[in-house]
C-alpha positions as CSV (number, residue, x, y, z in Angstrom):
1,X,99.0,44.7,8.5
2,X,99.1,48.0,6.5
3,X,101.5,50.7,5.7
4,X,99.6,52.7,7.9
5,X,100.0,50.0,11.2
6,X,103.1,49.9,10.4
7,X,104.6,53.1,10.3
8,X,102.9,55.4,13.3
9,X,104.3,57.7,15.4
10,X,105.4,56.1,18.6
11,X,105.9,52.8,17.1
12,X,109.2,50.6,16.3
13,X,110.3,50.7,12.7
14,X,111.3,47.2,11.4
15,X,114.7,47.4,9.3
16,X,112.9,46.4,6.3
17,X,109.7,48.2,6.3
18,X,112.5,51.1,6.5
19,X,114.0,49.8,3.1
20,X,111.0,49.7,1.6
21,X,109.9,52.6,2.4
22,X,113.2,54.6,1.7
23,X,113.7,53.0,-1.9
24,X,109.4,53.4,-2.7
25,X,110.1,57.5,-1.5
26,X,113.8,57.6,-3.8
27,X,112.1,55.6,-6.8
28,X,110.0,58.9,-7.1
29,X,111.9,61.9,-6.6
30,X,115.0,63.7,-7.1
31,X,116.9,63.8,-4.1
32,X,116.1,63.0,-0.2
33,X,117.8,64.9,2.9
34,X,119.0,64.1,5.7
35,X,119.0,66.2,8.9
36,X,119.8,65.7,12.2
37,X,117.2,66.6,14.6
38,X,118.7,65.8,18.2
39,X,118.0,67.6,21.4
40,X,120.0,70.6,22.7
41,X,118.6,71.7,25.5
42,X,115.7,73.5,26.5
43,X,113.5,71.2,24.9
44,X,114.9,72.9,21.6
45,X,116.6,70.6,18.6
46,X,119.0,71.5,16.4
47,X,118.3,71.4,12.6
48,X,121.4,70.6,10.7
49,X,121.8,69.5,7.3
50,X,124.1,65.9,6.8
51,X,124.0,64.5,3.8
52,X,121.5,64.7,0.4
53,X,120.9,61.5,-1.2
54,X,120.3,61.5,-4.8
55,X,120.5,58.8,-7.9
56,X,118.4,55.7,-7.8
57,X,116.9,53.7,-4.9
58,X,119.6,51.2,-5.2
59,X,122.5,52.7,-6.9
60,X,122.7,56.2,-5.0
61,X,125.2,59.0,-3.8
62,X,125.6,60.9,-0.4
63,X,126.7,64.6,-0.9
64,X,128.4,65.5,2.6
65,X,126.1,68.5,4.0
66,X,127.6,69.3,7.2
67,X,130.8,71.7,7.7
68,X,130.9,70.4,12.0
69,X,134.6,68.8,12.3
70,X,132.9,66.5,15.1
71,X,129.8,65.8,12.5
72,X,132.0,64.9,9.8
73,X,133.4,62.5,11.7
74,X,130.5,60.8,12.7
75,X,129.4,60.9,9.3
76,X,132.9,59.3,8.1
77,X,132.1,56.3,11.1
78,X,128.4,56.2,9.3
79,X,129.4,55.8,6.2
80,X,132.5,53.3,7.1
81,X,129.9,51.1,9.1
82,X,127.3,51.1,6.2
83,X,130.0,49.9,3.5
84,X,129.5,53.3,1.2
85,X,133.3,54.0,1.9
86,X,136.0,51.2,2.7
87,X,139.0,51.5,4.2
88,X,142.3,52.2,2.4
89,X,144.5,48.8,1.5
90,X,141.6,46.1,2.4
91,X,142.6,43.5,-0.4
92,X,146.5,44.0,0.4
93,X,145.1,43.0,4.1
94,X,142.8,40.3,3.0
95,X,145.7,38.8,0.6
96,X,148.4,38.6,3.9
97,X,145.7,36.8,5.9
98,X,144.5,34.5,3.2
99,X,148.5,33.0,3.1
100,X,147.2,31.0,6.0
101,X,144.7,28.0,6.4
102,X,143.9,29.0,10.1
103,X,144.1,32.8,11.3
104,X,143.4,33.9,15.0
105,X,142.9,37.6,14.9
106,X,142.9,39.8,18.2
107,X,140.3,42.7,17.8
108,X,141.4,46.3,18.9
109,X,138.3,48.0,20.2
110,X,138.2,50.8,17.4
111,X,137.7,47.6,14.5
112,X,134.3,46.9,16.1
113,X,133.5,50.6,16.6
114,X,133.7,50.6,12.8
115,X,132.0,47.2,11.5
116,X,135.6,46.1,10.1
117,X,135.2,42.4,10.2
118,X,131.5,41.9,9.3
119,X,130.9,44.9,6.4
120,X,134.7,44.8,5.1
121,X,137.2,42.2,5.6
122,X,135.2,39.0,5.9
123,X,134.0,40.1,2.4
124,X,136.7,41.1,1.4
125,X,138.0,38.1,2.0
126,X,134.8,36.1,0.5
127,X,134.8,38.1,-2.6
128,X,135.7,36.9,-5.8
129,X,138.6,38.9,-6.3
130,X,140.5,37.4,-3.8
131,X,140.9,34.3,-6.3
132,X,140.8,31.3,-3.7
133,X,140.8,33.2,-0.2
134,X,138.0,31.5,0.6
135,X,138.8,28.0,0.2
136,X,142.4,28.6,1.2
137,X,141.4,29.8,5.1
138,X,139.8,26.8,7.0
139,X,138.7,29.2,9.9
140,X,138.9,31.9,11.8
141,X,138.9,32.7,15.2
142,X,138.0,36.2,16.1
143,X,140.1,36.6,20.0
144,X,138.1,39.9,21.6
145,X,140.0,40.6,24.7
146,X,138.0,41.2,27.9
147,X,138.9,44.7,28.6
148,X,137.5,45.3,25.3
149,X,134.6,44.2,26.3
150,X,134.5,46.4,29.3
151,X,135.4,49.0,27.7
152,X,132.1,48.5,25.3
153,X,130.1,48.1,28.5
154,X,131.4,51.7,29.7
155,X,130.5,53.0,26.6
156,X,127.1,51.6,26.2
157,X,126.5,52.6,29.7
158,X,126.2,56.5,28.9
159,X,123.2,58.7,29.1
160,X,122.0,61.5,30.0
161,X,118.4,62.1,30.2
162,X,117.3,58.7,30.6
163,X,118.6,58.9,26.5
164,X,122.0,57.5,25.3
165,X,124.5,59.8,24.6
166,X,126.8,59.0,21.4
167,X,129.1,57.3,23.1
168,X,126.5,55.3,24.5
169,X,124.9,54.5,21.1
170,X,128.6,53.8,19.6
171,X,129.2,50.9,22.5
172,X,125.4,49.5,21.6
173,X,126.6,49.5,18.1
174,X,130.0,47.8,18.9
175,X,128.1,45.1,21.1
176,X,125.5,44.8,18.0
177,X,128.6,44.5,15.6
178,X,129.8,40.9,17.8
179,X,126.0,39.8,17.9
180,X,126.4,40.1,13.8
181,X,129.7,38.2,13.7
182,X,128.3,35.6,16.4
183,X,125.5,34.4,14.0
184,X,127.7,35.5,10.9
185,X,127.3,32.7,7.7
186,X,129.5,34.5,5.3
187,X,131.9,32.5,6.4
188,X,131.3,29.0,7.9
189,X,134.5,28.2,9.9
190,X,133.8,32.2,11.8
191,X,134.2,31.4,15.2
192,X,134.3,34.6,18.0
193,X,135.5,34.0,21.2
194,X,136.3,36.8,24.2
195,X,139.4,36.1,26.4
196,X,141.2,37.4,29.4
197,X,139.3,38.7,32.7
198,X,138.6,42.3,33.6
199,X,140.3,42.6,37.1
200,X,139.6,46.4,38.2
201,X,142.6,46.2,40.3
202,X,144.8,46.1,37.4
203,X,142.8,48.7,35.3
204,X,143.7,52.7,35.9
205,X,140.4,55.1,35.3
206,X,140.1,58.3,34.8
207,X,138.5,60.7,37.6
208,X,135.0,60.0,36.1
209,X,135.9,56.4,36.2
210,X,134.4,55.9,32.7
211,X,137.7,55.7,30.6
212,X,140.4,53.1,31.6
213,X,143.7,54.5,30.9
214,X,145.9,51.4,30.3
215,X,143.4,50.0,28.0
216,X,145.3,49.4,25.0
217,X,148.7,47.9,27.0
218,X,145.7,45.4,29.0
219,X,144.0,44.7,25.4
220,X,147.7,44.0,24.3
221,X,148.7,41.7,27.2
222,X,145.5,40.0,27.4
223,X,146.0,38.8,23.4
224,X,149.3,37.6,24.2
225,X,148.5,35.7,27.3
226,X,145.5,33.6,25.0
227,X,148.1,33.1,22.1
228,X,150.6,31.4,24.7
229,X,148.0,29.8,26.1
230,X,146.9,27.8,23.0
231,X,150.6,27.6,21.7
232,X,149.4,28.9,18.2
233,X,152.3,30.8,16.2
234,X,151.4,31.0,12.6
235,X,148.4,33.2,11.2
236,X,148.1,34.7,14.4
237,X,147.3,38.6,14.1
238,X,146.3,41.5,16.5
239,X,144.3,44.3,14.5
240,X,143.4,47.5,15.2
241,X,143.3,51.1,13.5
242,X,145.3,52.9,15.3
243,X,148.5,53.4,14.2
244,X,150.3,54.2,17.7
245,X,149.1,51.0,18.9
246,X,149.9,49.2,15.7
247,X,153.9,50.1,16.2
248,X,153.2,49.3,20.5
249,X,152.6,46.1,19.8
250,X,154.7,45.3,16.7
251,X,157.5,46.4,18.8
252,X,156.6,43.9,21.6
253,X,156.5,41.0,19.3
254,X,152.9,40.9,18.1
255,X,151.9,40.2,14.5
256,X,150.1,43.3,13.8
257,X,147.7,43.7,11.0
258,X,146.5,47.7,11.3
259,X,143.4,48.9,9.4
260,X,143.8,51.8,7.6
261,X,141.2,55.0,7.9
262,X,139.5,56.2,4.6
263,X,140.0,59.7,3.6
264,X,138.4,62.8,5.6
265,X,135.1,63.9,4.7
266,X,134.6,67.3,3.9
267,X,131.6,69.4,2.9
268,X,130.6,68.9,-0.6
269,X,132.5,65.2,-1.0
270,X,129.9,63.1,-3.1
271,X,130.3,59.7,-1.8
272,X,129.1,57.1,-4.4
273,X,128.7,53.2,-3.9
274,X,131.7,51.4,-4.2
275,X,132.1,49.8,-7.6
276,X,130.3,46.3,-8.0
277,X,128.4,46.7,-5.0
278,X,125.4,47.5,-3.3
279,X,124.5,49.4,-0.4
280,X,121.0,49.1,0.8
281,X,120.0,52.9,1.6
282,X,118.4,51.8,4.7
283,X,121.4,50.7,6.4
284,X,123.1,54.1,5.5
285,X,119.7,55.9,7.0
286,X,120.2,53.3,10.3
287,X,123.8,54.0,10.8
288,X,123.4,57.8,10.6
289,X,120.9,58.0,12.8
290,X,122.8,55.5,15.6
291,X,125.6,57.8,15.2
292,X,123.4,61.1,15.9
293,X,120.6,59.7,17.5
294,X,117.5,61.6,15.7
295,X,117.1,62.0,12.2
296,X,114.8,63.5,9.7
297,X,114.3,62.0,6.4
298,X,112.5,64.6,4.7
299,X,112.0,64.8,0.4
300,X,109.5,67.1,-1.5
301,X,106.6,65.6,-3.5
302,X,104.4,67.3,-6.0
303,X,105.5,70.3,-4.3
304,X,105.0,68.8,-0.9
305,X,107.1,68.9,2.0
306,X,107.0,65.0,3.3
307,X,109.3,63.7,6.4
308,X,109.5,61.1,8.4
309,X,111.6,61.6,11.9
310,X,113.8,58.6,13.5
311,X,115.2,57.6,17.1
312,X,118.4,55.5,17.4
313,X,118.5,56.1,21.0
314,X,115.2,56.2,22.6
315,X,115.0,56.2,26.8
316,X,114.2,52.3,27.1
317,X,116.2,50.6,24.0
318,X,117.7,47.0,25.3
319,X,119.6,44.5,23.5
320,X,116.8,43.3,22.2
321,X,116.5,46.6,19.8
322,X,120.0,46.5,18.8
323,X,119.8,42.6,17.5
324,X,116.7,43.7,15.6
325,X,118.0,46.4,14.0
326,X,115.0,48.4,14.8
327,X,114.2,52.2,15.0
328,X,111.7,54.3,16.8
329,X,109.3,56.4,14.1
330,X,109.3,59.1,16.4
331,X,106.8,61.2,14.1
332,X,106.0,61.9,10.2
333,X,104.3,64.2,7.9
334,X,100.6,63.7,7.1
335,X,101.2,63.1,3.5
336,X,103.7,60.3,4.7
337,X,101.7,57.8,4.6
338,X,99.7,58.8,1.9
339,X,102.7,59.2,-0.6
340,X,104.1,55.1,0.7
341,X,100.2,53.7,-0.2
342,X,100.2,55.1,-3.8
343,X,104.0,54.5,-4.4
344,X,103.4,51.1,-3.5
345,X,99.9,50.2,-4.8
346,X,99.7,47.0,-3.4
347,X,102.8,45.5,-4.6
348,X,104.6,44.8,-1.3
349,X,103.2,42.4,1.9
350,X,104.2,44.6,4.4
351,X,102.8,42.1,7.0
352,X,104.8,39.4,5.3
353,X,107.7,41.3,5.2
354,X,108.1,42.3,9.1
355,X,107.0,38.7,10.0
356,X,109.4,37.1,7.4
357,X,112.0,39.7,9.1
358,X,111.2,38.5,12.4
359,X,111.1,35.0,12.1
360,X,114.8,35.3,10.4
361,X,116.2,37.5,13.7
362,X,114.8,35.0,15.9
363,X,116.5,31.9,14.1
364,X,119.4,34.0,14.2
365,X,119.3,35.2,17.8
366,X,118.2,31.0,19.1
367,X,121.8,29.8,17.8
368,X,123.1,31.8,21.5
């Protein structure tokens, strides 16, 4: 199989076809740019500016484009979810877990909206900084309350248009994040577990019936009913981001361990890979584009305008997507393919990629 089977408009983009591609492309030019292309009605799209990419393929920095409060924050959850920014205190958080040999850890919601656990603290708590973390922590046990789950499902649930909305893409993304943890061998004692059933008498929605109210009390209760159920008392932590519910439940007796945001992003910010790192550019492309649905990866070469345009979202994307980490090559320049065939002159099996890529998400997905 060819670049040019491969990558077609119409056809679903393997995650590391998209790596390649993306670090051949960087390996040749300055600078690549990132735009979001989304529908806004009308059958018009929007053409705004998000980030410009320059340095090497594999050592690179994103220099914040938009000005949009909401698009800077989608942006921030992009970059947070890739591992390009990290959030404030990890090792301090990684050190106070690591003073036990077996943690249970109740997960708020927001911590799988933002890959916490499987891009930050599980390697932060692998890495070796952390002196003997690893051999000090026998396992884990990763408690995801049931109306967290339902609240993922509402979320996921959300389209309009037959497409899914951000929200929509955000609970995917959350449901993806578990999948991740599920078959997770960073860390072999990782075990995830949800708990607590989701009875919609007890749950208060709003008018729409799309939000439940009483979420985070539920969540709360829900965490405390497993921990008294399996009469565990030390290690035991409830974490979240958010710092109102943080003091909530430290003031009704839970151990809380509370994430804390990175900094705002702000138009002109140049966000470089954290030191001692690496970031593969293609998750940075992939998390963008979930967050804003449509993207267009465009560069210039020998004074050509070159793009290739991407779908997080497209109108039938199952599960099945997600776990694959796969994208929809919506369309591309002519020269596109042109420019990936001379980059690459033969050096990369692209057939033996996306099959070696395929075999591993199915050995992946079989331990379920």
């Amino acid at each position: 199989m060819s670049w040019m089977d491969e990558v077609q408009e119409g056809r679903l983009m393997e995650f590391p076809v998209l790596q390649v591609a993306a670090a051949l492309v960087k390996s040749n030019v300055r600078s690549i740019n990132v735009t979001s292309i989304a529908h806004i009605g009308d059958h018009r799209r929007e053409n705004k500016s998000l980030l410009e990419i320059t340095g090497s393929a594999h050592r690179f920095t994103c220099k914040v484009l938009a000005d949009d409060d909401e698009y800077l924050d989608w942006l921030n959850s992009a970059l947070l979810c890739s591992g390009m920014v990290k959030p404030f205190g990890l090792e301090t958080l990684a050190s106070r877990l690591a003073q036990y040999e077996d943690v249970i850890i109740g997960v708020d919601t927001n911590i799988l909206y933002s890959s916490i656990l499987s891009e930050h603290l599980l390697d932060a708590l692998c890495a070796p900084c952390t002196g003997s973390y690893k051999e000090a922590i026998n396992w884990i046990l990763l408690v995801i309350p049931g109306v967290v789950m339902k609240e993922l499902e509402n979320s996921a649930n959300q389209k309009k248009g037959g497409y899914l909305t951000h929200v929509g893409r955000r609970g995917y993304r959350a449901l993806q994040e578990i999948m991740v943890l599920k078959s997770s061998e960073g860390f072999s004692g990782l075990s995830v577990l949800v708990a607590g059933q989701t009875n919609p008498e007890q749950m208060r929605l709003t008018a729409d019936g799309l939000t439940i109210l009483n979420a985070d009390s539920l969540i709360r209760d829900q965490f405390k009913a497993f921990l008294k159920g399996v009469d565990f008392h030390k290690g035991t932590f409830f974490l979240t981001m958010d710092k109102t519910i943080a003091s909530l439940a430290a003031a009704e007796g839970i151990n809380v361990a509370r994430v804390q945001h990175p900094r705002r992003l702000r138009k002109g910010f140049d966000v470089s890979m954290p030191p001692g790192e690496e970031v593969l550019l293609a998750r940075v492309l992939y998390e963008v584009a979930v967050e804003f649905g449509e993207i267009r990866i465009s560069w210039r070469d020998k004074n050509k305008e070159n793009y290739i345009d991407l779908d997080a979202g497209w109108q039938w994307k199952s599960m099945e997507h997600w776990e694959a980490w796969q994208m929809l090559c919506q369309s591309h320049s002519q020269g596109f393919q042109k420019a990936i065939a001379r980059l690459d002159d033969g050096r990369v099996n692209i057939s033996r990629l996306t099959q070696e890529w395929k075999r591993f998400a199915e050995e992946n997905l079989s331990q379920f």
